[in-house]
N, C-alpha and C positions, 0 to 999 in steps of 0.2 A: 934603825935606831930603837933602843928600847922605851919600853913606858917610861915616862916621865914619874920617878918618886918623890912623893909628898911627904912632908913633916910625921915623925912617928910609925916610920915603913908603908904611909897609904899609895896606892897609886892612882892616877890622875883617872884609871877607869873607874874606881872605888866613888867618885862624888859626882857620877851621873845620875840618874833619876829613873830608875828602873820598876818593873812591873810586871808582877804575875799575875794570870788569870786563866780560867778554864776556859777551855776551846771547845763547844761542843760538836762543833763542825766536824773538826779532828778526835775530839775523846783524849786530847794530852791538854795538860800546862803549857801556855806559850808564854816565854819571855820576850819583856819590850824595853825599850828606852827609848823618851822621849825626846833626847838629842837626836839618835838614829831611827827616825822614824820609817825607814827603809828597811832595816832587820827585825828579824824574830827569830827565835829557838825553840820550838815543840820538845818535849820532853817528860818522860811517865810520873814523875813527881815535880813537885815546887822545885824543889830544892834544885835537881838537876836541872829546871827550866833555867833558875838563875843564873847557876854555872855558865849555860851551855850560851846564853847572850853574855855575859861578860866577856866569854873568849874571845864572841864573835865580833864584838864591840872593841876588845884587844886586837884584835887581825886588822879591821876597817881603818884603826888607828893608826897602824904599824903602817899598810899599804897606803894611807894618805899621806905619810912623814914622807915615804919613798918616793912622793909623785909632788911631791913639796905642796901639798893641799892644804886649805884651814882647815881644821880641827876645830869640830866646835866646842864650845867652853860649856864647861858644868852650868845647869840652872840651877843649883845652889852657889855657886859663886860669882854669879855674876847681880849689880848692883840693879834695882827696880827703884825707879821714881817717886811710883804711885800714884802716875798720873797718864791713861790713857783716853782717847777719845774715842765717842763712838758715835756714830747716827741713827735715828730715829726716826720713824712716822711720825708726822705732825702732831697728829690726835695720841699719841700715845707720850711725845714731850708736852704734849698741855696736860693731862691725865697724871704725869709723875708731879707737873710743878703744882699743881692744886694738890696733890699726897702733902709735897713737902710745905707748902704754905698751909696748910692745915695743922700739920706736927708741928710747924714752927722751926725747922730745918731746913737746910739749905738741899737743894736735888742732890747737890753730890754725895751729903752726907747720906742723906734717900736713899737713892740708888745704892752707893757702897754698902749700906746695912743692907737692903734687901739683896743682893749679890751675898755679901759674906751667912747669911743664912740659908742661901740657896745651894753655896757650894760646899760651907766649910761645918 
């Protein structure tokens, strides 16, 4: 079965969530994506690192339609809450809620602001 095409000639491997970086181990560009975290692509330039996991990210697809497998969905299109949970050491949930009763803020809002300046 071929790739699935999207609105405007994209295809459904176009709005995975990809990533290049240098390999020092290897001395090339490795391409990644985060839905297939099983694959990569070495390759002498960026550009061809992209290429060369997209194909391969096309083949993994192709071969799962053939084996009637799920196919994982793009994390760009798939829907977030905004609400996960996590756990904690004791001493360090008493440590955030005195942060946030200090600011005057709730932990979540807490933690979410020290998270989005930590990641973003």
């Amino acid at each position: 079965m071929a790739t699935k095409v999207m609105a405007k000639g994209r295809t459904e491997i176009e709005r995975y969530t990809y990533r290049i970086t240098w390999s020092d181990e290897d001395q090339e560009y490795v391409g990644l994506c985060a839905e297939f975290p099983s694959l990569s692509w070495l390759d002498n330039t960026q550009e061809a690192a992209l290429r060369g996991i997209r194909d391969v990210v096309k083949e993994a697809i192709s071969d799962m339609q053939s084996n009637n497998e799920r196919i994982p969905q793009p994390l760009a299109t798939k829907n977030y809450s905004g609400k996960f949970t996590v756990r904690l050491p004791p001493d360090v949930h008493k440590s955030l809620t005195i942060q946030a009763a200090e600011a005057k803020v709730s932990i979540s809002r807490l933690v979410s602001s020290k998270l989005a300046k930590q990641w973003l």
